[in-house]
TIVOZA-416292 format. One record per residue (C-alpha): residue number from 1; x, y, z. Coordinates in steps of 0.5 Angstrom, whole numbers. Layout:
BEGIN
+-----+-------+-------+-------+
!   i !     u !     v !     w !
+-----+-------+-------+-------+
! NUM !     X !     Y !     Z !
...
+-----+-------+-------+-------+
END
This chain:
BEGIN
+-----+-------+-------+-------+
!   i !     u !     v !     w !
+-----+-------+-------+-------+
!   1 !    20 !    18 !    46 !
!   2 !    24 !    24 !    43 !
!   3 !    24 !    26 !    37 !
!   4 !    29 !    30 !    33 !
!   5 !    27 !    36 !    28 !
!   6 !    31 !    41 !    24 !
!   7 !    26 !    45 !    22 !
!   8 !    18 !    46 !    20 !
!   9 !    15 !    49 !    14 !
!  10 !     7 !    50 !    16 !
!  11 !     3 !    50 !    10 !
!  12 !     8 !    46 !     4 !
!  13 !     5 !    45 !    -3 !
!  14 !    10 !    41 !    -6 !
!  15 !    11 !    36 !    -1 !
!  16 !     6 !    30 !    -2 !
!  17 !    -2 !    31 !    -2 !
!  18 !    -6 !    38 !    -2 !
!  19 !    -3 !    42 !     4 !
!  20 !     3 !    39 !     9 !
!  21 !     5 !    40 !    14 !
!  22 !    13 !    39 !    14 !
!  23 !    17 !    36 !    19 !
!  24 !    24 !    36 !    17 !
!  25 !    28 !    30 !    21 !
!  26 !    35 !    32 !    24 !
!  27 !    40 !    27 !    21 !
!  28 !    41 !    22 !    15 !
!  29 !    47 !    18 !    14 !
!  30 !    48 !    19 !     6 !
!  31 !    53 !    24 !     3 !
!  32 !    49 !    26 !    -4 !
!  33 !    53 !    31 !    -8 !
!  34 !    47 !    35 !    -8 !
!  35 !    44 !    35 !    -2 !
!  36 !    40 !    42 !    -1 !
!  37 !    40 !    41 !     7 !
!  38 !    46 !    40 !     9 !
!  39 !    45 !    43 !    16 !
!  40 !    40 !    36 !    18 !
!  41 !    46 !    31 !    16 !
!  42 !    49 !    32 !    23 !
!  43 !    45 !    27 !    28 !
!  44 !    46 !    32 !    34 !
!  45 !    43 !    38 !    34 !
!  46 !    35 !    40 !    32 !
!  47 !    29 !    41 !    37 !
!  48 !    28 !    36 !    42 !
!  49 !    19 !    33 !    41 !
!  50 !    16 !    28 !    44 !
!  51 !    10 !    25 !    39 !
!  52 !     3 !    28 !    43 !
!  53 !     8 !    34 !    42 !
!  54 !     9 !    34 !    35 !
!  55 !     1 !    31 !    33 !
!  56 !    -2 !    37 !    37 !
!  57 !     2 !    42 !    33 !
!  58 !     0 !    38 !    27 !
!  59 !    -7 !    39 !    29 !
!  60 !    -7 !    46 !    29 !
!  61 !    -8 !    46 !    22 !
!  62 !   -12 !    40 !    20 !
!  63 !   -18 !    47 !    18 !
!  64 !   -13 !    47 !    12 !
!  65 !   -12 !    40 !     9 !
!  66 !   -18 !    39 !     7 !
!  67 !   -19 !    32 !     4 !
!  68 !   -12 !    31 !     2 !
!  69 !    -7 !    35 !     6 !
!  70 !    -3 !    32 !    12 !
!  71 !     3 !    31 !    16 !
!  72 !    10 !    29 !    11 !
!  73 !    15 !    27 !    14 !
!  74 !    22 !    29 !    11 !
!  75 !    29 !    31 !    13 !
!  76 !    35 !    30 !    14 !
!  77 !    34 !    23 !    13 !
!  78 !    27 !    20 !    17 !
!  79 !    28 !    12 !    17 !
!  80 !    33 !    14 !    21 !
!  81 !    27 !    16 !    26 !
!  82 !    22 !    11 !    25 !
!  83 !    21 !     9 !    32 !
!  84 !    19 !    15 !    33 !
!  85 !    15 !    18 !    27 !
!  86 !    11 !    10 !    28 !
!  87 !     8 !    13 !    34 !
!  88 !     6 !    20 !    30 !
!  89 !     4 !    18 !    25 !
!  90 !     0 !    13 !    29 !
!  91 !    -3 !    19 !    32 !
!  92 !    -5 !    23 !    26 !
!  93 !    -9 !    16 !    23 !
!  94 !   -13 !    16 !    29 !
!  95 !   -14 !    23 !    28 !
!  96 !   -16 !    23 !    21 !
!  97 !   -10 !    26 !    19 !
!  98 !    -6 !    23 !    13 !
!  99 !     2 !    22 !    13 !
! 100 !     7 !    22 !     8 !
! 101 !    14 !    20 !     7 !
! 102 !    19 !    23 !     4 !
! 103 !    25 !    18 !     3 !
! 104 !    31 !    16 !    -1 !
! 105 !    29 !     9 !     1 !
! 106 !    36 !     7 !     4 !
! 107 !    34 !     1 !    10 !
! 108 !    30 !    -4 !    12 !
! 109 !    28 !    -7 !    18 !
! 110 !    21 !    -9 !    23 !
! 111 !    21 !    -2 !    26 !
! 112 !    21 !     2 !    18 !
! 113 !    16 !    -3 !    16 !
! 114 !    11 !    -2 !    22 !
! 115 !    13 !     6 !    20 !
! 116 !    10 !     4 !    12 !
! 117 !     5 !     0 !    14 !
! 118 !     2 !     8 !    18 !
! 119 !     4 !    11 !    12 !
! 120 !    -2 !    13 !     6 !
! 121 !     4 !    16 !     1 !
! 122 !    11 !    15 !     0 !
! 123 !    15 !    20 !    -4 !
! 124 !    22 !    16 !    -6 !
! 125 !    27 !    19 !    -9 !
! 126 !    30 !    15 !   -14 !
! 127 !    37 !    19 !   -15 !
! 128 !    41 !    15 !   -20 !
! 129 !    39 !     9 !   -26 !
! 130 !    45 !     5 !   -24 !
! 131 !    49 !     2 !   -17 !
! 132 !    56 !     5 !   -19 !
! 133 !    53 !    13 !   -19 !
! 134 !    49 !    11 !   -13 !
! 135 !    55 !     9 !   -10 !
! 136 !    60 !    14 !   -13 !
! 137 !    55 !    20 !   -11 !
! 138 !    51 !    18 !    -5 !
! 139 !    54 !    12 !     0 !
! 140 !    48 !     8 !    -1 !
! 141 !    46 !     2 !    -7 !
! 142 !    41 !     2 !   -12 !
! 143 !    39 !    -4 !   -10 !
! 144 !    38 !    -2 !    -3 !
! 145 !    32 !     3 !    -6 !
! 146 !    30 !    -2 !   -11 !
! 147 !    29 !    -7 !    -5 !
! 148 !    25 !    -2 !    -1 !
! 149 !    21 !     0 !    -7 !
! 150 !    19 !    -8 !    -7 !
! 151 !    16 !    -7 !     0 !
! 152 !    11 !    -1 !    -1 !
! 153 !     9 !    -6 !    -7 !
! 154 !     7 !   -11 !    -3 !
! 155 !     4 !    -6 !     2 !
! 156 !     0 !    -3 !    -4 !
! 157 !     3 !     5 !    -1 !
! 158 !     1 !    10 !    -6 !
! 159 !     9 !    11 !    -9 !
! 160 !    11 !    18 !   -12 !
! 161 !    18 !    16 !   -15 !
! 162 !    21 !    23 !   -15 !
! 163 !    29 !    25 !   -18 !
! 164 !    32 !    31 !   -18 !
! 165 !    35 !    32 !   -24 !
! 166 !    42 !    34 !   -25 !
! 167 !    45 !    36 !   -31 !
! 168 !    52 !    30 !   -33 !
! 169 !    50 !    25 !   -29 !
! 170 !    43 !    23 !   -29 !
! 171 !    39 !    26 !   -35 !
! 172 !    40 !    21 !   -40 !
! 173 !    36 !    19 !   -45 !
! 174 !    37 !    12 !   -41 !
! 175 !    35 !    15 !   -34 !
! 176 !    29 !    17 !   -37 !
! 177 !    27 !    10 !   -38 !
! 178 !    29 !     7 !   -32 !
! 179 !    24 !    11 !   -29 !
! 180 !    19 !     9 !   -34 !
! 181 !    21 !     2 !   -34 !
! 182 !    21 !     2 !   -26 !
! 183 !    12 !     5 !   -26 !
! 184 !    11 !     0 !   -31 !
! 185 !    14 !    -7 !   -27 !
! 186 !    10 !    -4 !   -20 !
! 187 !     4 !    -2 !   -19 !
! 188 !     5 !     2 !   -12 !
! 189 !     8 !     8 !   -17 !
! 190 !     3 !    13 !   -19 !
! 191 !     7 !    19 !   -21 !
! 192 !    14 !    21 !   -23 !
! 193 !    16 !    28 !   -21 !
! 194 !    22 !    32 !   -24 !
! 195 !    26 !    36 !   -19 !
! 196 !    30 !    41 !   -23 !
! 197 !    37 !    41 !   -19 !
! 198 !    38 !    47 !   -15 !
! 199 !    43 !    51 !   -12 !
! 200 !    41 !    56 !    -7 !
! 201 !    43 !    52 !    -1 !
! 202 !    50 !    54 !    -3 !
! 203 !    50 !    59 !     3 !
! 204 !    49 !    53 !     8 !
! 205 !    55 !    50 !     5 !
! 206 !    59 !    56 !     6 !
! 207 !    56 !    57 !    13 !
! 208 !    58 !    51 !    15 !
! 209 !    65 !    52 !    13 !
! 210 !    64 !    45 !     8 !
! 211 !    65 !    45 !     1 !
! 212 !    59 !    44 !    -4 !
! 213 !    60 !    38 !    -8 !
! 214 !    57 !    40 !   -14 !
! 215 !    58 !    47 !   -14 !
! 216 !    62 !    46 !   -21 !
! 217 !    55 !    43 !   -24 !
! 218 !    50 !    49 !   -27 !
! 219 !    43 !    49 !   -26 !
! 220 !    39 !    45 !   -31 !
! 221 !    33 !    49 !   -35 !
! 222 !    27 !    49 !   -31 !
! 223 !    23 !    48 !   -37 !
! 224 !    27 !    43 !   -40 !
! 225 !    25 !    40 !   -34 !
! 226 !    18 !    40 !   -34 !
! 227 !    18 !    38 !   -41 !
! 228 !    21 !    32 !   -40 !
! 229 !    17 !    30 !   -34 !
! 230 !    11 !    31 !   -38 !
! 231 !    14 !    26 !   -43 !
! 232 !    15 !    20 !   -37 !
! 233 !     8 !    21 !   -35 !
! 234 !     5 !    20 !   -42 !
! 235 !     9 !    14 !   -43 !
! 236 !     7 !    11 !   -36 !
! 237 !     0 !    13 !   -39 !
! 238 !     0 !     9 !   -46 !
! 239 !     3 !     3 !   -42 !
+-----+-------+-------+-------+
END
């Protein structure tokens, strides 16, 4: 079994739990407007890895996980290499190690549930509040990240709904709260984090030769989007 990596980053604070250890997976069918690594889309490429490989490099840092900290698996898209990361995370549950998913949730099969049932923490990008923008901006359904949301429910996985905020398309009032609503309804979601939506990786695009798509789309407040965030936690608190 061969896996595919783009990149590593070492110590990540913001990517799940305590300290991670980050594997960003090589590929990912979607096309999101704001995508900030378009150089994982292509399935060809990256660092080829075997998954005693990959755990053993993991190991390297269990002195600083402490209790939370683990291995998170992004991308690219990781669903796209279930198999392979089932046999990881496998690993690293039977080394103490806790796994984290980092997901747009866009599929569902025998070889992603056995994935889910390794996996401790789910981070679920919900990028949009309606199946016309998802559609429109990133070539997947609504229903299809709702559908995958059902299924962490009924696993009981620790969920953090996660949504990059990009100013005229998806920071409404009403988009607000979707996501309360969504914490509300199921009881696998433990937090909402807000992501101000960033423009630095507008080299890459450049690099590439391909066209940003949303270049034209200024960067929100950093605070505006803290602040909010804070209100969505106070509502999920009071319900």
């Amino acid at each position: 079994m061969i896996g595919r990596i783009h990149s590593y980053e070492s110590l990540g604070a913001l990517d799940g739990p305590g300290l991670r250890y980050v594997v960003f997976m090589q590929g990912c069918p979607l096309s999101c407007g704001c995508c900030h690594n378009p150089d994982t889309s292509t399935f060809e490429g990256g660092e080829e890895i075997t998954p005693h490989e990959l755990y053993a490099t993991v190991e390297k840092y269990r002195p600083y996980f402490g209790t939370e900290g683990g291995i998170t698996a992004s991308g690219g898209e990781p669903l796209c290499q279930a198999e392979f990361l089932s046999e990881v995370f496998s690993l690293c549950r039977d080394g103490g190690i806790t796994t984290c998913l980092d997901t747009s949730g866009y599929m569902l099969s025998e070889t992603v549930e056995k994935l889910l049932d390794l996996t401790d923490t789910v981070l679920l990008d919900i990028k949009y509040s309606c199946d016309e923008d998802y559609v429109k901006y990133t070539g997947m359904s609504y229903s299809a990240v709702i559908d995958f949301l059902k299924v962490l429910d009924k696993k009981g996985i620790n969920t953090v709904l996660r949504r990059v905020i990009i100013p005229g398309l998806n920071d409404k009032p009403e988009d607000s709260e979707c996501l309360v609503e969504l914490s509300q309804k199921y009881s696998c979601v433990k937090k909402v984090e807000l992501l101000p939506f960033k423009k630095f990786c507008t080299e890459k695009y450049e690099r590439l030769g391909i066209p940003f798509p949303f270049a034209h789309i200024p960067e929100p407040d950093p605070e505006a989007v803290k602040k909010e965030e804070a209100r969505i936690s106070e509502l999920i608190k009071i319900s």
